[in-house]
Backbone as a ProteinNet text record, in pm:
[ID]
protein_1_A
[PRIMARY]
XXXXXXXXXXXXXXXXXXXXXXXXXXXXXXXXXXXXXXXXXXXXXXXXXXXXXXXXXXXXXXXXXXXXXXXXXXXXXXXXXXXXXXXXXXXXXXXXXXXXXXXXXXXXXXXXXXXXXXXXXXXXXXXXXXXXXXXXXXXXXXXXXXXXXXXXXXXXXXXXXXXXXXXXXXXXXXXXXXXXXXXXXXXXXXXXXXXXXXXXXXXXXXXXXXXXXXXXXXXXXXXXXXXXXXXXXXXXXXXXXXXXXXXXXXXXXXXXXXXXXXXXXXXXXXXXXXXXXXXXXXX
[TERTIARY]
-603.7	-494.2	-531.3	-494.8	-496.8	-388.1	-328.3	-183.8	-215.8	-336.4	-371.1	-312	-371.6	-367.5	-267.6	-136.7	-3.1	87.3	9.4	118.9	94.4	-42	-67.9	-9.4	41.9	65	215.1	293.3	410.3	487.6	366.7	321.2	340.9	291.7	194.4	96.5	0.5	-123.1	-243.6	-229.7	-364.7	-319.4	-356.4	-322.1	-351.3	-282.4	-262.8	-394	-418.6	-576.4	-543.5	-690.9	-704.9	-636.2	-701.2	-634.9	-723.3	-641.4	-652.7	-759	-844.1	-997.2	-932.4	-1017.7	-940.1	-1056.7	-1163.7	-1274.2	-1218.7	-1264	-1261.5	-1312.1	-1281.5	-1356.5	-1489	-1579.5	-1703.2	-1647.3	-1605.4	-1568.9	-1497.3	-1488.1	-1376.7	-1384.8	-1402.1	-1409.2	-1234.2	-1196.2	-1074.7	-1080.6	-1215.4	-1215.2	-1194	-1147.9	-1165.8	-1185.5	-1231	-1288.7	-1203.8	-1155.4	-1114.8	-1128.4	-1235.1	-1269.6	-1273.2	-1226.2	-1251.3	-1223.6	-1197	-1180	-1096.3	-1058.3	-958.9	-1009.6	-1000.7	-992.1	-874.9	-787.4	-681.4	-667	-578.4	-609.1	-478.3	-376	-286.2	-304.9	-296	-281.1	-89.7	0.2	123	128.9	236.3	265.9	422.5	473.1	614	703.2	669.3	727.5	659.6	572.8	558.1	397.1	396.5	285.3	162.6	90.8	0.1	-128.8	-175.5	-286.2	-253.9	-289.9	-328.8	-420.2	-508.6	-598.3	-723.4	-858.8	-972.6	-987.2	-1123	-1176.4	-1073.4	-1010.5	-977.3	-1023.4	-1081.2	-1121.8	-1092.5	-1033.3	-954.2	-976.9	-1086.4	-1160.6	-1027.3	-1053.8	-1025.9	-1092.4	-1030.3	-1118.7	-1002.6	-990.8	-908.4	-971.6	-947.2	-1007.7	-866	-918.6	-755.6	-830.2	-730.3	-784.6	-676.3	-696.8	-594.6	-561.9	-423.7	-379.7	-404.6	-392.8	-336.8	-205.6	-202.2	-72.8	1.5	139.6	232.4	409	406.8	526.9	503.3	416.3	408.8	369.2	386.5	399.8	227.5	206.1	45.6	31.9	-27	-4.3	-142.1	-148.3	-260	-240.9	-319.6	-295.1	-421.1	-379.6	-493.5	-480.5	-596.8	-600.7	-708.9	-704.4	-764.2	-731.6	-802.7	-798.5	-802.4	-723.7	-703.6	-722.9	-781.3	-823	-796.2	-818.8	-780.1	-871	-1009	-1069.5	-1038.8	-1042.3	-1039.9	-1176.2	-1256.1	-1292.1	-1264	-1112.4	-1031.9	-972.4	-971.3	-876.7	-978.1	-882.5	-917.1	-965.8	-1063.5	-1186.6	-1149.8	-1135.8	-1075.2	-919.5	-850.7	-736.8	-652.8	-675.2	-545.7	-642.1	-621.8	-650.9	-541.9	-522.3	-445.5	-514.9	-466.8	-498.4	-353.6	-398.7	-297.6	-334.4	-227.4	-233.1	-85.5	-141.6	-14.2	-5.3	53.5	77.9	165.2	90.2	205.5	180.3	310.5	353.9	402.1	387.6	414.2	543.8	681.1	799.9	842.2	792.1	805.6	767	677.4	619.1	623.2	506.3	542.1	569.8	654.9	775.5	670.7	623.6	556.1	638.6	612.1	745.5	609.5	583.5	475.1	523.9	443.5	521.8	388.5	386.4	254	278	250.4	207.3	80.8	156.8	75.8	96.9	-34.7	-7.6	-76.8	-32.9	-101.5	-170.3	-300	-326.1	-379.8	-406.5	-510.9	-616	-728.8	-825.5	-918.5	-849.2	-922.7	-850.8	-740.5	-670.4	-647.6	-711.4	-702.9	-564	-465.1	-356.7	-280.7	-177.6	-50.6	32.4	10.8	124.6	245.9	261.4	296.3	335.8	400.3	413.5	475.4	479.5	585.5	563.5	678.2	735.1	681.9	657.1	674.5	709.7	817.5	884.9	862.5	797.9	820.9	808	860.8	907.1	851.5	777.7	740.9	705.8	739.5	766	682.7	606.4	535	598.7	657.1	734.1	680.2	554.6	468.1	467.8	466.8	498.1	638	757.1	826.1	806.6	808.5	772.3	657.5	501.4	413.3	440.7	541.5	565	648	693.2	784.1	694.2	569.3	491.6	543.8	641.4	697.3	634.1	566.1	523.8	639.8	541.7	658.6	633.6	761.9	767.1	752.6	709.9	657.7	720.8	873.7	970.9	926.7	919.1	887.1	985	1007.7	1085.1	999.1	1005.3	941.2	1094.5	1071.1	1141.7	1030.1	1031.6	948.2	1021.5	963.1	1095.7	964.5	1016.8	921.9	969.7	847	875.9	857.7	754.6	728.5	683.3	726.6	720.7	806.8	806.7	848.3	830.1	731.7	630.8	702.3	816.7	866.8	969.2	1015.3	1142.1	1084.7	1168.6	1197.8	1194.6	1309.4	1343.5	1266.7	1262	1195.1	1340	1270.1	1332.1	1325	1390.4	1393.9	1350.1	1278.9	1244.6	1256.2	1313.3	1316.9	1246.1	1155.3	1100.8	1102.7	1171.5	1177.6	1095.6	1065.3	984.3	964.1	855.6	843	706.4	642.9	479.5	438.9	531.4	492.9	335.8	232.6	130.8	113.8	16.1	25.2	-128.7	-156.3	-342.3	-362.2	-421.4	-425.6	-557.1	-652.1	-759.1	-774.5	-813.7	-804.6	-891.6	-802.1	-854.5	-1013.4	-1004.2	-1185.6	-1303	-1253.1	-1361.1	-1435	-1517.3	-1590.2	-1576.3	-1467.6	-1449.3	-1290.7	-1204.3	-1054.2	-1021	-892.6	-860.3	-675	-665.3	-469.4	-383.1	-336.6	-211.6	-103.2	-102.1	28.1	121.6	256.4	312.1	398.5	352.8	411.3	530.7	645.9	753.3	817.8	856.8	946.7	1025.3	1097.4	1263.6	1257	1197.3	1232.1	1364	1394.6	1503.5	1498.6	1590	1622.9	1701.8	1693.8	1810.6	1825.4	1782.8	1780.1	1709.8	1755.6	1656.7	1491	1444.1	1318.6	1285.5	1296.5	1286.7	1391.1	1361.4	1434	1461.2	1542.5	1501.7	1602.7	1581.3	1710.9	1817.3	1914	1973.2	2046.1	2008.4	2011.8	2065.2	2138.7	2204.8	2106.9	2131.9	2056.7	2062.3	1953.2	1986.1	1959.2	2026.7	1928.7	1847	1846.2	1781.9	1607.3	1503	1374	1323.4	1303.3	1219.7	1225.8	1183.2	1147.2	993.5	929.5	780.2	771.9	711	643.9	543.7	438.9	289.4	261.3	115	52.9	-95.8	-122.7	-224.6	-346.8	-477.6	-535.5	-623.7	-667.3	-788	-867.4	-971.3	-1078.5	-1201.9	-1220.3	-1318.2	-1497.2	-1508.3	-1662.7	-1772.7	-1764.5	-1804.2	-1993.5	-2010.9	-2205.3	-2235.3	-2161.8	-2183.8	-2181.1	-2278.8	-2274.5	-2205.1	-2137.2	-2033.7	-2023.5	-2238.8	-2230.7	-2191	-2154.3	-2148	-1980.7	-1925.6	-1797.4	-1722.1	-1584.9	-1542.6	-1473.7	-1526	-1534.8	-1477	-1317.9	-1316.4	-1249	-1224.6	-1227.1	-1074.9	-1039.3	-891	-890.2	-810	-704.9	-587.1	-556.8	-410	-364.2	-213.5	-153.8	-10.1	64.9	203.4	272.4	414	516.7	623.4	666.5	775.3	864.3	981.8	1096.4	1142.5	1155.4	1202.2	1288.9	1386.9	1497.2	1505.2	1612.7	1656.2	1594.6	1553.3	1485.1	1319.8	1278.8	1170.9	1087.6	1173.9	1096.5	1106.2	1239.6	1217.1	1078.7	1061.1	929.8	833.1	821.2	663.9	663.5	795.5	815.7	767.8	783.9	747.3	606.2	520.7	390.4	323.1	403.3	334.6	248.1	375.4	292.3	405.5	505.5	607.9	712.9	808.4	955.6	956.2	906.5	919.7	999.8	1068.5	1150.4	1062.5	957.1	887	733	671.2	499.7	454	330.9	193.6	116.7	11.9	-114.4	-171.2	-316.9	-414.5	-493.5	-530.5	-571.8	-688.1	-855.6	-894.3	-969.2	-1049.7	-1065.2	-1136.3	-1210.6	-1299.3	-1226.4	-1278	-1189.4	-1298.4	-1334.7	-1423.6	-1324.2	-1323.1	-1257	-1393.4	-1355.1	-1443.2	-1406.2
909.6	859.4	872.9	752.8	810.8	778.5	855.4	842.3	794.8	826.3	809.4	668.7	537.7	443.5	362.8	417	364.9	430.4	564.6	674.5	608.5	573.1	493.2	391.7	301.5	186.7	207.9	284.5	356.9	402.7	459	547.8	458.3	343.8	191.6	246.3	311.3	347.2	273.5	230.6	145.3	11.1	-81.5	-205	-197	-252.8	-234.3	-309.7	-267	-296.3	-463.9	-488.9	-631.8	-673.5	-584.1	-590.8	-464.8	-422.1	-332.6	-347.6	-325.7	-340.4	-325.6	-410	-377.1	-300	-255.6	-147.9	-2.9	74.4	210.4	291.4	385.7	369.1	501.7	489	589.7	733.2	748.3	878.8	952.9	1058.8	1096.7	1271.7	1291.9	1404.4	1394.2	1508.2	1541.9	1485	1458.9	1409.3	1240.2	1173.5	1030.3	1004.3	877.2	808.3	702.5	673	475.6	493.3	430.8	372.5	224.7	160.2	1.3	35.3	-152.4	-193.8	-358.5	-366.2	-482.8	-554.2	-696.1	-774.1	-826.9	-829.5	-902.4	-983.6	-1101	-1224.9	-1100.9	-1034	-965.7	-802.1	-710.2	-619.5	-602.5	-543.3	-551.7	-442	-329.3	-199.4	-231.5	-149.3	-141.9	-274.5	-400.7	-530.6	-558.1	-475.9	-501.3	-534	-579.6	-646.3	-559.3	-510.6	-417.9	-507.7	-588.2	-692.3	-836.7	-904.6	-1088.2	-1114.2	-1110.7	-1161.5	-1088.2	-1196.8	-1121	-1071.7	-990.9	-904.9	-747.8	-770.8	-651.6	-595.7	-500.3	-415.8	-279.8	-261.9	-147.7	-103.2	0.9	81.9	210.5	232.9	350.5	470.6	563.8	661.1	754.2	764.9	848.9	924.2	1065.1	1185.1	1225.4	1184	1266.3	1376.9	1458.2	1573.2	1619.9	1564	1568.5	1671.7	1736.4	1865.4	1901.8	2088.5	2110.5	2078.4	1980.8	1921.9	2036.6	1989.4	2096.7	2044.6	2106.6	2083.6	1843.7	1874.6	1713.3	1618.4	1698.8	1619.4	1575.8	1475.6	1461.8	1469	1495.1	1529.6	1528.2	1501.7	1472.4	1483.7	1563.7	1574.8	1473.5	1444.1	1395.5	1344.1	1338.7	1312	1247.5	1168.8	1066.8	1012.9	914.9	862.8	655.9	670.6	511.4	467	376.5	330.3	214.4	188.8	39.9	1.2	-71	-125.9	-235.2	-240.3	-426.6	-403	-547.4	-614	-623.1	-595.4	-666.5	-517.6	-516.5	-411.2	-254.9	-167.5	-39.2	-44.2	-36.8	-67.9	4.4	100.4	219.6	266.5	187	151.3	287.8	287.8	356.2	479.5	627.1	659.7	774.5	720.3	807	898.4	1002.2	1092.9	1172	1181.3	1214.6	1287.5	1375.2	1437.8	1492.3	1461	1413.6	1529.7	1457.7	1475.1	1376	1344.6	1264.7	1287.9	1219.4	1228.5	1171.4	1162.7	1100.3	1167	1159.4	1237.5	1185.6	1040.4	939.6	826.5	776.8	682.8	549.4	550.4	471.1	463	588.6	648.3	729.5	726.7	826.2	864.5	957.4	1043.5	1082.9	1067.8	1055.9	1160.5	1253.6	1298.5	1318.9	1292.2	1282.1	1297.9	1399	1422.9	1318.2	1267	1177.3	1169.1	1164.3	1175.4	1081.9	979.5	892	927	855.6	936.1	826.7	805.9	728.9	830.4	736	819.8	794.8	703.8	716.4	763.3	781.1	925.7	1082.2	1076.1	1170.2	1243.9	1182.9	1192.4	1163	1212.1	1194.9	1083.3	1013.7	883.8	913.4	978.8	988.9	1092.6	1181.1	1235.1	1201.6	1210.2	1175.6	1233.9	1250.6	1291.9	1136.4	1099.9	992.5	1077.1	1007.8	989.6	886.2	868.4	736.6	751.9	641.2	655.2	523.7	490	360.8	368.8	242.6	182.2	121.8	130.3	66.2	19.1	-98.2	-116.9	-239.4	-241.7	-281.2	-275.7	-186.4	-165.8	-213.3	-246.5	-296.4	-439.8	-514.8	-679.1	-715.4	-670.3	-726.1	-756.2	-685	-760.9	-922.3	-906	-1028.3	-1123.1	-1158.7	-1233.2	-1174.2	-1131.6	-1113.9	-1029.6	-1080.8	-982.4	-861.5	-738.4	-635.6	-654.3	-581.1	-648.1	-553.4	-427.9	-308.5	-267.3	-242.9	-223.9	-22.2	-55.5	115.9	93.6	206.6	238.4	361.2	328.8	391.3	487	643.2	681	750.7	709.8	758.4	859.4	989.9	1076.8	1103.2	1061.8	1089.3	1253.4	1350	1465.2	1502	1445.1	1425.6	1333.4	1272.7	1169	1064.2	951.8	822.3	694.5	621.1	513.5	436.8	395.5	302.2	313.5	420.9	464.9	614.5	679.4	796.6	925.5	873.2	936.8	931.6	1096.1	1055.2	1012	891.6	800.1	803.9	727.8	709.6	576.9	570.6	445.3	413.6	311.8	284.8	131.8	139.4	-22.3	12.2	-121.4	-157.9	-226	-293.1	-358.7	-393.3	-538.7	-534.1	-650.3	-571.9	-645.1	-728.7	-817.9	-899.6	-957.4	-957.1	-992.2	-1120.9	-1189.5	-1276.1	-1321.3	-1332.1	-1354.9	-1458.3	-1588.2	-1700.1	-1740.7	-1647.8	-1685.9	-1607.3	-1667.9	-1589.1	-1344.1	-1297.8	-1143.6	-1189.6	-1199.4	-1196.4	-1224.7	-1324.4	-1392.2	-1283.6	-1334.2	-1270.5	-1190.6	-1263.4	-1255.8	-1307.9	-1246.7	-1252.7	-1279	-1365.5	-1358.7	-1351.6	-1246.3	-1215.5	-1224.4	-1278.4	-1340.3	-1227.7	-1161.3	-1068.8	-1144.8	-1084	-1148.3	-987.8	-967.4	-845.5	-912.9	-849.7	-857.1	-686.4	-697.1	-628.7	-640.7	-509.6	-535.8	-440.3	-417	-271.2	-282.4	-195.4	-93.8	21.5	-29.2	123.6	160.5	289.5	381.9	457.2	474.3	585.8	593.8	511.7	508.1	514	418.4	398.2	279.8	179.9	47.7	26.9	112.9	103	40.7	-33.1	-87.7	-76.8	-56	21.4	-106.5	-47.8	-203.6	-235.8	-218.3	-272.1	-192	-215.4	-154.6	-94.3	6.2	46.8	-83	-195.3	-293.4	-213.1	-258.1	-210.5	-285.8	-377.8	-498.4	-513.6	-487.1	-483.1	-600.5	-611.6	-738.3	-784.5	-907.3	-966.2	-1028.8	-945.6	-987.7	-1046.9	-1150.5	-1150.3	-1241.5	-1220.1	-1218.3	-1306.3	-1347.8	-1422.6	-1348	-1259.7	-1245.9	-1231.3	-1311.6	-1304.5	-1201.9	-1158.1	-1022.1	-1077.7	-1013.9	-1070	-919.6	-863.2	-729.2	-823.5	-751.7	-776.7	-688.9	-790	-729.3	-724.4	-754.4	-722.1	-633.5	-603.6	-407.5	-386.9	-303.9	-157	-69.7	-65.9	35	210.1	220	327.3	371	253.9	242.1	246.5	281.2	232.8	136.8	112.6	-19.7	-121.1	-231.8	-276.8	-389.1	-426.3	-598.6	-608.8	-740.4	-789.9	-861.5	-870.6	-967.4	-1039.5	-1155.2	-1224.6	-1292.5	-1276.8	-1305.5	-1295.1	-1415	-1445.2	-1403.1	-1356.3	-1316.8	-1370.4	-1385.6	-1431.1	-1403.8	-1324.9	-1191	-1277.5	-1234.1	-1275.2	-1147.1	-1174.1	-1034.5	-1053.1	-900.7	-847.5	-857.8	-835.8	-838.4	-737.2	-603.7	-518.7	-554.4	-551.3	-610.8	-703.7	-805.1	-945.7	-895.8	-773.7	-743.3	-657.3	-551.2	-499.2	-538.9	-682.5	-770.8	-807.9	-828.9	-898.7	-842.6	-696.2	-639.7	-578.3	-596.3	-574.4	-659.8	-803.3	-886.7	-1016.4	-1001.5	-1095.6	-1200	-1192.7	-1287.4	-1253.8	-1304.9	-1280.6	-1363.9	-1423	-1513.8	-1466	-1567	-1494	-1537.6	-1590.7	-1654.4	-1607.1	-1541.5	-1487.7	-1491.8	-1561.4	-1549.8	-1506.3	-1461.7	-1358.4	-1385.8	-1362.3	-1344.3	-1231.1	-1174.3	-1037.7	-1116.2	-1035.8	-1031	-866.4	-851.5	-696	-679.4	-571.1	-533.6	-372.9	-329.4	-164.7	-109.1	9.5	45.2	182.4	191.5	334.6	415.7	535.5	605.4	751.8
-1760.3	-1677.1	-1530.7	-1451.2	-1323.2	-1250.9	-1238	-1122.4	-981.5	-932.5	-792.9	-745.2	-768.9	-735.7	-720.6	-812.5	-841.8	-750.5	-696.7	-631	-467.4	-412.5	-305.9	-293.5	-382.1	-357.3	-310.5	-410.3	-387.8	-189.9	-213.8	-58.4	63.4	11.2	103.9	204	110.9	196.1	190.4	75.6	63.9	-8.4	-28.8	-79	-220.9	-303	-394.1	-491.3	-663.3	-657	-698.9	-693.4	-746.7	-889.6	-947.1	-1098.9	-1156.9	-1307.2	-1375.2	-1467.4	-1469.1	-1582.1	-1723	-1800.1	-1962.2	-2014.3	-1935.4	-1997.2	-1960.9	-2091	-2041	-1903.8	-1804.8	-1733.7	-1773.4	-1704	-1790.1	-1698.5	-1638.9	-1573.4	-1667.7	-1748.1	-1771.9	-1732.4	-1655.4	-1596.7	-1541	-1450.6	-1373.9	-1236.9	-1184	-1061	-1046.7	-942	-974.5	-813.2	-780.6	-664	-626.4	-562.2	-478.1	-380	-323.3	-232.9	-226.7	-103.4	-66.4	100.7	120.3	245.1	257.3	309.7	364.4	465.6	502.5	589.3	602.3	741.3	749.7	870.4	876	957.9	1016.5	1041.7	1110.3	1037.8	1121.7	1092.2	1128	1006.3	1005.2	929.6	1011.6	880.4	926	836.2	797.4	897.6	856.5	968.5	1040.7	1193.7	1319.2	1288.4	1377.3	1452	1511.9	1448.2	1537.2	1565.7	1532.6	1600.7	1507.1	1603.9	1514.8	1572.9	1588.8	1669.9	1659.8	1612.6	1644.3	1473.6	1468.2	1369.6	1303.1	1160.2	1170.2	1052	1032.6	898.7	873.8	759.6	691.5	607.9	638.4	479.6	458.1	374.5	273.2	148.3	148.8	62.7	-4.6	-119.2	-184.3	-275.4	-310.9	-398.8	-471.5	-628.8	-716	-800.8	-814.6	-898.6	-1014.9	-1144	-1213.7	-1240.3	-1253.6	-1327.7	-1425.4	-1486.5	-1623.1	-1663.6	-1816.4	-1823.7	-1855.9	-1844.5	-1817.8	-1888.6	-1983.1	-2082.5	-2104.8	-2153.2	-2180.9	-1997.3	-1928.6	-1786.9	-1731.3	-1716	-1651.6	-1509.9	-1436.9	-1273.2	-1232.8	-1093	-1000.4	-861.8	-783.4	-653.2	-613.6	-481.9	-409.5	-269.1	-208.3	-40.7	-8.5	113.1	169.3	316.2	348.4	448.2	436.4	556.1	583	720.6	725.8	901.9	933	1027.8	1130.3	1187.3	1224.3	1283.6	1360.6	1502.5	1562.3	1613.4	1629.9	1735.1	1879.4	1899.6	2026.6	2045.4	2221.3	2259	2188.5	2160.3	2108	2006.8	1971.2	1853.8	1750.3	1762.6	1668.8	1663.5	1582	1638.1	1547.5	1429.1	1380.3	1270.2	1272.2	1186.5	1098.6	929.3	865.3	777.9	765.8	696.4	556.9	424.9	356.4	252.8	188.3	143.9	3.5	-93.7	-225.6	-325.5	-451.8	-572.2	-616.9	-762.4	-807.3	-1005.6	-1069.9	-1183.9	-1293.1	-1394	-1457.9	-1541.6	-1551.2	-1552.5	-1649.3	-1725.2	-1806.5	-1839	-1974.5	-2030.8	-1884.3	-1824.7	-1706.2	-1569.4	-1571.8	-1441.1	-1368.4	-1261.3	-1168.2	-1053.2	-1000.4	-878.8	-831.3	-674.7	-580	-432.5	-414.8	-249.7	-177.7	-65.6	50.2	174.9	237.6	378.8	426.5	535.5	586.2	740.7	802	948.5	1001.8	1132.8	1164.7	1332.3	1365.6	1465.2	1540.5	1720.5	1774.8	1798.7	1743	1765.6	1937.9	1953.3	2146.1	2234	2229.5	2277.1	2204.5	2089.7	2017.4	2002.8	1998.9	1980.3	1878.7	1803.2	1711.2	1732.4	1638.3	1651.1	1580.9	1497.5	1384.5	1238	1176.1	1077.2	1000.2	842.3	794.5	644.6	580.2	479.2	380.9	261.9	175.3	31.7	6.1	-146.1	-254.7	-285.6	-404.6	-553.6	-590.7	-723.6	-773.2	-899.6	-940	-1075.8	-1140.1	-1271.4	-1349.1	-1415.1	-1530.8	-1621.2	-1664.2	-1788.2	-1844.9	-1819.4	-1950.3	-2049.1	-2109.5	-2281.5	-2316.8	-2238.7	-2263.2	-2314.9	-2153.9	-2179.2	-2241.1	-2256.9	-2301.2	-2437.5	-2563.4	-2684.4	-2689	-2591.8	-2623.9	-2521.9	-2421.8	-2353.6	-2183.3	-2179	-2022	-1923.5	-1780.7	-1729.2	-1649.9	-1647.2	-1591.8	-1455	-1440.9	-1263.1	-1199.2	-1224.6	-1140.5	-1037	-1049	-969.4	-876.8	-765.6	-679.3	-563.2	-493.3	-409.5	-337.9	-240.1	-128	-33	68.8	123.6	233.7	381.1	461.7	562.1	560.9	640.1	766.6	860.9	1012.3	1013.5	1061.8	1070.8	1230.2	1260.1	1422.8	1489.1	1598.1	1686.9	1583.2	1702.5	1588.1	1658	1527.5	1548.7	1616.2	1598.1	1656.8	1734.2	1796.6	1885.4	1916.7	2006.9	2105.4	1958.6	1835.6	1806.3	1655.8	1573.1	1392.6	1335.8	1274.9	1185.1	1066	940.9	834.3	779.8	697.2	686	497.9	426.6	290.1	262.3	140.7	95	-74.8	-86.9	-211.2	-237.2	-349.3	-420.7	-544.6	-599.6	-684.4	-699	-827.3	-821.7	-965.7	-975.2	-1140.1	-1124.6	-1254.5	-1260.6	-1321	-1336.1	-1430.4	-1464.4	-1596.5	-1637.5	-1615	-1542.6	-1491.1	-1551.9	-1626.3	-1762	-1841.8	-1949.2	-2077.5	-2035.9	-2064	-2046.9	-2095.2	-2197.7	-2228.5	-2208.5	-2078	-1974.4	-1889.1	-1892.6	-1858.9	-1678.3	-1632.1	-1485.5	-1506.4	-1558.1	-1521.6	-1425.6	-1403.5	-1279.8	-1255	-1230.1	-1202.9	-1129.1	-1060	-1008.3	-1021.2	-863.4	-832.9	-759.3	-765.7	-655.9	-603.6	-503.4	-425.2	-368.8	-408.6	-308.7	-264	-105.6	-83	15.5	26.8	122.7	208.2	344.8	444.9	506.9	514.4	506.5	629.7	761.3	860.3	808.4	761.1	733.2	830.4	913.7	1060.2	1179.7	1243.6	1349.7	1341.4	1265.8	1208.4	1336.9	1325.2	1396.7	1534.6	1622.5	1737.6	1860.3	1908.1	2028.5	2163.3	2268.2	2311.9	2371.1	2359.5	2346.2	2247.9	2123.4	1988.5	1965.7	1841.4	1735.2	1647.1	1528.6	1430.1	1291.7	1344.8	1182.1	1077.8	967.7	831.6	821.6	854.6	769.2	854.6	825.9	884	862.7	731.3	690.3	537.2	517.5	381.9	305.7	252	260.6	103.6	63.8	-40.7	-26.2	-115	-113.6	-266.6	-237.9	-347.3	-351.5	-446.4	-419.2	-544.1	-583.6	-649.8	-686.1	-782.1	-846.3	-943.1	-925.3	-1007.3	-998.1	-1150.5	-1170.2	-1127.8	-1074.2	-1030.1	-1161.3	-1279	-1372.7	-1422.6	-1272.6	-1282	-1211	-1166.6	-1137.9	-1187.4	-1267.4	-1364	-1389.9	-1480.4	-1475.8	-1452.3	-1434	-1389.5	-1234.7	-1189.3	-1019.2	-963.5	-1051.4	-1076	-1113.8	-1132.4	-1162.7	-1043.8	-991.2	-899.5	-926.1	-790.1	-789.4	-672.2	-674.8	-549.4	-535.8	-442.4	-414.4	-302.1	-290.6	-157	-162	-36.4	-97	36.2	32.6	151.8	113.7	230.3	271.6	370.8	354.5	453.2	467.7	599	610.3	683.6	670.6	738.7	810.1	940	1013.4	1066.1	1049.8	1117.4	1260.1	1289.1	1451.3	1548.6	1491.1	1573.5	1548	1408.1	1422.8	1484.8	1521.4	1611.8	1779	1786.6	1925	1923.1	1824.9	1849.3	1902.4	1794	1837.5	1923	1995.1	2137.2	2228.6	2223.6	2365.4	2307.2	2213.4	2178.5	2265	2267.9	2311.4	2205.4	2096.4	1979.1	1912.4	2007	1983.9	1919.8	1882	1839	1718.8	1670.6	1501.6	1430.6	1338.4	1260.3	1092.6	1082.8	1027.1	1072.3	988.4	991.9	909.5	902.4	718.1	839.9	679.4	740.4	591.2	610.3	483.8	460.2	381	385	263	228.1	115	150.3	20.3	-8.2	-154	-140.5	-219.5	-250.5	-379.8	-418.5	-530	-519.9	-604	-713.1	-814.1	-841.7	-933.6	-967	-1075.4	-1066.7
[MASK]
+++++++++++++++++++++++++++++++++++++++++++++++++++++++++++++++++++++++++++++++++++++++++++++++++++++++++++++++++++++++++++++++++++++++++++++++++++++++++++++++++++++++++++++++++++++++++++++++++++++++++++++++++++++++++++++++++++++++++++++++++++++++++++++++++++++++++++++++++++++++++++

């Protein structure tokens, strides 16, 4: 089992994988690996606008270390890092660092908590702390008898502990979601290829998205995504299990949100696509 990858996505630390291998993986030790990297035509976290423009690349590295199970329960801690690269402006734009556990509480059901701190690294300074809660759904074994894909319903809860990314004050931040798949060629091909569709809903619950002036909206944004996977199955599986994705998104933003981008300096839209593709290795 690996909880890691489902508890990240949960988190929204790393992008979620291409698709799920139908091979065993050869690791079966306690330790496990994901590593990748991202290309995106916008770099965008929780709504706002942090670059459009120019070169951006977003590696990642995660280490899980599964537990002793415990009254039926499977568990895994783990920590990593996530970055921001531009081309343009501050080269070294964003670096996160985190630190989890997460669970399996029920056939499916994982409960995820992570310290995560965000930092600039050319001022060597704190952007950022925060608390993450999430909770997310596998109900696969449900729909796959009757043909239906599951829709991988998670809920995200971000508690700022110090500073706050987007206002004076630490905020609260909530995202819903949901990630139906779909096999778009036969599994047994030799090179599958799967069809996600990420949707979600952000959510100020507390002075998360601030602008002075403004009221506290709830309402942040509306994102959903198209995005393709495909296992890169001539790698060796002693090298890990490797694939690749891309995939485009288009957010509808809230009233504080478009002021954000505004005074970023990346416009007020109430209407944004962006394309992201990406490579992910696990083991």
């Amino acid at each position: 089992m690996n909880l890691v990858a489902g508890a990240l996505v949960t988190a929204g630390l790393v992008a979620s994988p291409a698709m799920a291998q139908d091979v065993p993986a050869i690791n079966q030790g306690n330790v496990s690996l994901e590593i990748g990297a991202d290309v995106a035509s916008e770099y965008i976290f929780r709504g706002v606008t942090k670059q459009n423009k120019g070169f951006i690349f977003q590696p990642y590295a995660t280490v899980g270390v599964a537990m002793p199970e415990f009254a039926g329960i499977e568990s895994e801690v783990y920590f990593g890092t996530w970055n921001s690269f531009h081309d343009r402006g501050q080269k070294w734009f964003q670096a996160d660092f985190f630190i989890g556990a997460a669970a399996e509480v029920y056939e499916g059901l994982v409960i995820d908590a992570a310290y995560v701190t965000r930092r600039d690294p050319a001022a060597d300074a704190s952007l950022t702390s925060e608390v993450n809660i999430g909770v997310s759904y596998d109900e696969s074994e449900l729909t796959e008898p009757y043909g239906m894909p599951a829709l991988n319903p998670f809920a995200l809860v971000a508690i700022e502990t110090q500073g706050g990314l987007y206002g004076a004050n630490r905020g609260v931040f909530l995202e819903l979601g949901v990630e139906p798949s779909f096999e778009l060629t036969p599994e047994e091909s030799d090179y599958p290829i799967t069809l996600s569709v990420p949707t979600t809903v952000g959510v100020n619950v507390h002075r998360y998205h601030q602008v002075e002036g403004n009221a506290d909206h709830a309402f942040s944004y509306f994102n959903v995504g198209a995005r393709v996977g495909m296992p890169l199955r001539f790698i060796p599986r002693e090298y890990g299990q490797w694939s690749a994705s891309a995939g485009v998104h288009a957010q509808w933003s809230g009233r504080n949100v478009r002021a954000l981008n505004q005074m970023g300096g990346f416009g007020g839209d109430v209407f944004n696509t962006y394309g992201t593709i990406g490579v992910s290795m696990t083991y």
